[in-house]
C-alpha positions in Angstrom: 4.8 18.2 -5.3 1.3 19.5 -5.3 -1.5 16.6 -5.7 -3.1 16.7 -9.3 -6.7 16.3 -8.9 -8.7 14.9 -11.3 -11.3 16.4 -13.4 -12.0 17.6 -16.8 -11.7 21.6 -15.6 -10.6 23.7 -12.9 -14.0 24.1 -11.5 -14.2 19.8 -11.6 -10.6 19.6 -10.0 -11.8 22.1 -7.2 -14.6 19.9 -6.2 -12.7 16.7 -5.8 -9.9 19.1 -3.7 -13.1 20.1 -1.7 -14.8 16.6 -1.3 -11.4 15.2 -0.3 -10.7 17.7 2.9 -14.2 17.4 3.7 -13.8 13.5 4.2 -10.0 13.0 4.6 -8.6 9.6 4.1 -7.6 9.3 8.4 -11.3 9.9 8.9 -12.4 7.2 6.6 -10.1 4.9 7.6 -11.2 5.0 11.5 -14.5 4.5 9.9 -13.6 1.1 8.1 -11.7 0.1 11.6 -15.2 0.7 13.6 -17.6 -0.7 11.1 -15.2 -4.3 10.7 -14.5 -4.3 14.7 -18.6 -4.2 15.1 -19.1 -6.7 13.1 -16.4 -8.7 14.3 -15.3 -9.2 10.3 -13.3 -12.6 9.4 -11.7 -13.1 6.6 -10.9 -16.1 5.1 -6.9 -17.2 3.5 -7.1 -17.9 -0.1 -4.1 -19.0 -2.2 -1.6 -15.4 -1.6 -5.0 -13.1 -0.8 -7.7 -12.9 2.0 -11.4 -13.0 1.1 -14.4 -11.5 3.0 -17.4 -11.2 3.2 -19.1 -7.6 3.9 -22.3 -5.6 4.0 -23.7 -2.7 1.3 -22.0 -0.5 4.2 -18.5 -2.1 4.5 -18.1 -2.3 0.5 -18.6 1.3 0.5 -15.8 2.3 3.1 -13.8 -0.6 1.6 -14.0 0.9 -1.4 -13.8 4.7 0.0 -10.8 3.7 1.9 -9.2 2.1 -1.0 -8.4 -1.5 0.4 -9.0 -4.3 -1.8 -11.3 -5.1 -4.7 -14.9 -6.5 -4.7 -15.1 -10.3 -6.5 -18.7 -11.0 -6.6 -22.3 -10.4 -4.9 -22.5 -13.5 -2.5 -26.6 -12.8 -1.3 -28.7 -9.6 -0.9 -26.6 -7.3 0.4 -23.6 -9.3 1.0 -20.6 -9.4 -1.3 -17.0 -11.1 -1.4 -13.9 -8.6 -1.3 -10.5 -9.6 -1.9 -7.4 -8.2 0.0 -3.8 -8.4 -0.6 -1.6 -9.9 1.9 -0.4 -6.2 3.1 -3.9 -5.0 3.3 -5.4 -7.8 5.3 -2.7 -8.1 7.6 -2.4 -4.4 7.8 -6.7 -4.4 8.9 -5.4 -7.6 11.4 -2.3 -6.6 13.2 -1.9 -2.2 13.3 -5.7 -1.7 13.0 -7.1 -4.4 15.0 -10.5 -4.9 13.0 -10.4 -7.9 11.1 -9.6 -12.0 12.4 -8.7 -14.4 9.4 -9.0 -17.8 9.3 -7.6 -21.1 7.0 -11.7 -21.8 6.2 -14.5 -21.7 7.5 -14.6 -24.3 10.2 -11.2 -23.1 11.5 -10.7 -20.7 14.6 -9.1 -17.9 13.9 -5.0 -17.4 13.7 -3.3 -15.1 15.7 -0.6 -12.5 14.9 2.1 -14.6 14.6 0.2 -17.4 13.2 -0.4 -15.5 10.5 2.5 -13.4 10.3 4.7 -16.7 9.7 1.9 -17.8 7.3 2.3 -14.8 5.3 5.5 -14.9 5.2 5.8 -18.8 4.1 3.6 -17.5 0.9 5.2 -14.0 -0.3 9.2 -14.0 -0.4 10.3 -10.9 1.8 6.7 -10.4 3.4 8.0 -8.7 5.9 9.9 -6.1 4.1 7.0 -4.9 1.8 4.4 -4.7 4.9 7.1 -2.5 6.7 6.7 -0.2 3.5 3.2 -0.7 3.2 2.7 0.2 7.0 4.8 3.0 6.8 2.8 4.9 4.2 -0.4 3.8 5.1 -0.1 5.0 8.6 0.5 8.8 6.8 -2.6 8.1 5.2 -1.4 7.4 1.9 -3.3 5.0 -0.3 -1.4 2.4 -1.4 -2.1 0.1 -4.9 0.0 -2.5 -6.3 2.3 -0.9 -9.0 2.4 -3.8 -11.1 1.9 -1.9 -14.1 4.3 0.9 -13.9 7.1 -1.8 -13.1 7.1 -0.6 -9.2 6.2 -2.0 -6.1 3.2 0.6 -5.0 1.7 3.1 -6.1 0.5 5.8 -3.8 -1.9 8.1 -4.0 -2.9 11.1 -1.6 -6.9 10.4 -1.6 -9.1 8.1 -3.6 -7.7 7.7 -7.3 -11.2 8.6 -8.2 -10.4 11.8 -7.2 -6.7 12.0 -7.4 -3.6 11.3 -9.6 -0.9 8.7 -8.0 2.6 11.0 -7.3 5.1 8.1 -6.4 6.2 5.2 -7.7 7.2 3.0 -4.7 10.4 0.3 -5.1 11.4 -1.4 -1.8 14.9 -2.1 -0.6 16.8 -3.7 2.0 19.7 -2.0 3.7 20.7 -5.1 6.1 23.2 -6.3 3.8 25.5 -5.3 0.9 25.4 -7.8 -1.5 22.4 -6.5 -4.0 22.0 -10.5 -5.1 20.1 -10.8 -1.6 17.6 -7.8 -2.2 14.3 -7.5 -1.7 13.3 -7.4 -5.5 16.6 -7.3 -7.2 15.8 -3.6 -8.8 18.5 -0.3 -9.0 21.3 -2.4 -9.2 22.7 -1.1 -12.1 22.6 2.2 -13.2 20.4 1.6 -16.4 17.9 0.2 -14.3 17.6 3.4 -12.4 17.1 5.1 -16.0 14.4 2.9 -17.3 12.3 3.3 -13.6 13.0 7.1 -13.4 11.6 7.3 -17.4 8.9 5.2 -17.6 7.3 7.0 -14.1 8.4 10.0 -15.4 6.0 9.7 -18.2 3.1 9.4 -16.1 4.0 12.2 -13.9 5.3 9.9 -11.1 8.0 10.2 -8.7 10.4 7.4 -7.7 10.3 7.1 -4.4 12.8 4.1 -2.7 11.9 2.5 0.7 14.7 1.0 2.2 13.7 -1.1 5.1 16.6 -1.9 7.6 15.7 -4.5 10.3 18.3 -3.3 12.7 19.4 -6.9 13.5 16.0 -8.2 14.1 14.9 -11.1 12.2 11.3 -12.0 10.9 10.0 -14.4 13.1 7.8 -12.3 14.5 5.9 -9.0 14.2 6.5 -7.8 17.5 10.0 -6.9 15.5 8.2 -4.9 13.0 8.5 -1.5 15.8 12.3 -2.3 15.8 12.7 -2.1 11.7 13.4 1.6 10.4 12.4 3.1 7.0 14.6 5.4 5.0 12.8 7.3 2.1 14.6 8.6 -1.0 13.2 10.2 -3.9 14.8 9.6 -7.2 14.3 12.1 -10.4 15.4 12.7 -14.0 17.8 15.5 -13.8 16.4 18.2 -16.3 19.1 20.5 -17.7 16.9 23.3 -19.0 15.9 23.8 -14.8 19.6 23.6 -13.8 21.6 25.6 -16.3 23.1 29.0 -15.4 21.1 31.4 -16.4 22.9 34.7 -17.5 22.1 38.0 -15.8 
């Protein structure tokens, strides 16, 4: 599938193509990680989110990298952003460039600290970080797909610049019986039809991570290496592009 860039003409759609290779989201990224790991960044637990705060610079890359959303201007040139629990663990624990605390006079958790923090407030925390680490380490951009009745949605640059292509449901393959799923989604066939349709609507793909931890359980994120992640696309099968054509 080709990306669908955004703008009103061809000539508009060209120069967010062209803004997007010159600054690709990899190179962004590794600016985000060196601009947090300079300022030694700390976030703060909140409820099921993280909060911190950052400079005019950091919002900017924040918000270039597409991690989080800004909350509110905290002094002169200081604001609050708020990260999900896969996006602030993700900053933590693969990218190295962010510590999080309970509150301000607390020290710092560690890894699995936190990892069996996270866990303890998101059911199956450790099944939607797999997926969210998977495609964020190919440099997708992932959002919360809330809206389309998904998991994620993922985009191929900033959505400023780009339409989202998949729809993202996760799964678990460690076990057969579909009661003990990650979300309880595909288990019958007309729940397949109503995904594939509504996405299909908005131009998306379904796209189905199943996350298998291989006998490993989630008591730590040193196990996180161990767990594999199967991808499957799902579409609408369109009769008018399969007939037989005649001669």
């Amino acid at each position: 599938m080709a990306p669908r860039w955004k703008g009103k003409d061809a000539k508009s759609k060209k120069d967010a193509e062209a803004e997007a290779l010159k600054e690709p989201m990899s190179k962004i990224v590794s600016q985000l990680q060196s601009s947090l790991v300079q300022s030694n960044a700390c976030g703060s637990l909140s409820d099921s989110s993280v909060h911190i705060a950052v400079q005019a610079e950091q919002l900017d890359l924040l918000d270039k990298a597409y991690f989080g959303q800004p909350v509110r201007n905290v002094a002169k040139d200081m604001y609050w952003f708020q990260l999900t629990l896969e996006e602030a663990f993700y900053l933590c624990y693969s990218l190295k460039c962010l510590k999080i605390n309970r509150g301000a006079d607390t020290s710092p958790l560690n890894d699995e600290e936190l990892w069996r923090c996270f866990n303890s407030k998101k059911q199956a925390f450790s099944f939607y970080y797999k997926a969210y680490s998977h495609l964020r380490m190919k440099n997708w951009v992932v959002r919360s797909g809330a809206q389309y009745g998904v998991d994620f949605i993922v985009y191929r640059h900033h959505p400023a610049r780009v339409h989202s292509e998949y729809g993202v449901l996760v799964r678990s393959q460690d076990n057969d019986d579909d009661d003990d799923d990650v979300n309880g989604r595909l288990r019958v066939w007309s729940d397949v039809q109503c995904t594939t349709r509504l996405l299909g609507s908005v131009a998306k793909t379904l796209l189905v991570l199943y996350v298998n931890k291989n006998g490993h359980s989630d008591g730590s994120p040193l196990y996180l290496e161990n767990y594999a992640v199967e991808e499957r696309t799902i579409s609408r099968w369109s009769p008018e592009q399969c007939r037989e054509r005649s001669l």
